[in-house]
N, C-alpha and C positions, 0 to 999 in steps of 0.2 A: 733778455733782449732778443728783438726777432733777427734772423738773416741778414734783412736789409738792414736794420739799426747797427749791427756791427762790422756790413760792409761799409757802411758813410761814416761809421768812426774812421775804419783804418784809410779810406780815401781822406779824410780831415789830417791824420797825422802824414799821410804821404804828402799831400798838399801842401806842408810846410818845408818840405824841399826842393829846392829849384835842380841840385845837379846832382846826375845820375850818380856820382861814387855815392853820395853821401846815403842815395835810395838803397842803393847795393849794402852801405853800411849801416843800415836798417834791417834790412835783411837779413845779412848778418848774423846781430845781436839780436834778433826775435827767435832765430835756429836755436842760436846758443844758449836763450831760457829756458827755450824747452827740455823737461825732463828726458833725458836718456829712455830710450825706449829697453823695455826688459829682453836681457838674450834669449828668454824661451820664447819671444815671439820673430826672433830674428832668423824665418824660417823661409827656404825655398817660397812655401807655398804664402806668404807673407809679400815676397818682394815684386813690384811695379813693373810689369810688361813694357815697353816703350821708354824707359829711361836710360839715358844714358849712364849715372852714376847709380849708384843703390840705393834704393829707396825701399823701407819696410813699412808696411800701415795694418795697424791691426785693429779692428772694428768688433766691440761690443755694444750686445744689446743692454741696459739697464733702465728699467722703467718706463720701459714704451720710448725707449730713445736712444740715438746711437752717439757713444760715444770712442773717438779714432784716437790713436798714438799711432807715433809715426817717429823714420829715425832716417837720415841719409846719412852716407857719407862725404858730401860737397857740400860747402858751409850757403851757398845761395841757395842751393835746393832745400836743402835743412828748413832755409827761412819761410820760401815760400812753401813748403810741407805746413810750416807752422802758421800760416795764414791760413789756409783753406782748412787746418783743425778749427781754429778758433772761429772759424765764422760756421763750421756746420757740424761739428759736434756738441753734443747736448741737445739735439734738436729731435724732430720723428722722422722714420722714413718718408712718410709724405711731403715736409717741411724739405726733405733735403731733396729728393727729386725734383719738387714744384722749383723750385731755388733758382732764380736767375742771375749767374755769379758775373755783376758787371760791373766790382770793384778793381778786376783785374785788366782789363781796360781804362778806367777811370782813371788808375794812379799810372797806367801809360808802362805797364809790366809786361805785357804782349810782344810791344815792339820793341822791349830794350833786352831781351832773351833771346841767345842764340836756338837755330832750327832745333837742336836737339834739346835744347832747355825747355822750347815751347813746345816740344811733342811730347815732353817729358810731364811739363803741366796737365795737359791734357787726358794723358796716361791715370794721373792721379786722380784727375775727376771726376774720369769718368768712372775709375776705382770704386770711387766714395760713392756714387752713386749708383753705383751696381749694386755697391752694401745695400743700400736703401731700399732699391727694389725688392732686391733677396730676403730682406726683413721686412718689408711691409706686404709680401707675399703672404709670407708663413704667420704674419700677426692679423 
């Protein structure tokens, strides 16, 4: 699936809620699938500049393509960690640079985020896509 195909899914499945607890408890339960990030990558040089709780994201290259695990300790940040993997890991560095992520707008996440939640998102983004650059540099 490309980028955009699995940003308009998770806008389809946000779209089917109308009030915010229930988006939060989405969020949630999407953290809480996610696999536990490994403790040898739960490292200083691993954790999110800009957030307010802790955030670990660790970026491999495998086959021309990056793929991110990712761990917080705040069950909403967890969730949305685990949106912005699932829509831009597995892909190329190029694929996630070019990326216009405006599913996070769409389902209305921006504005239902406190300042530090949303500096925190941003924090991560821009993360993920420093990987990208750094690896499509050296490839």
């Amino acid at each position: 699936m490309t980028i955009n195909e699995i940003q308009d899914e998770i806008i389809e499945e946000f779209s089917g809620l109308d009030d915010w607890m229930d988006k939060y408890q989405l969020l949630i339960d999407l953290g809480n699938e996610q696999a536990p990030l490994d403790e040898k990558y739960k490292t200083e040089s691993n954790l999110i500049d800009g957030c307010q709780s802790r955030v670990w994201l660790q970026c491999d290259y495998e086959d021309g393509k990056l793929v991110f695990t990712a761990e917080s300790d705040a069950l909403i940040v967890k969730g949305i960690v685990a949106l912005l993997i699932r829509v831009l890991s597995g892909h190329t560095p190029k694929e996630i640079v070019e990326a216009d992520l405006y599913f996070i707008d769409q389902i209305g996440l921006k504005d239902h985020l406190s300042p530090t939640r949303s500096n925190g998102l941003l924090a991560m983004m821009k993360q993920m896509k420093m990987y990208a650059v750094g690896y499509g540099v050296k490839n």
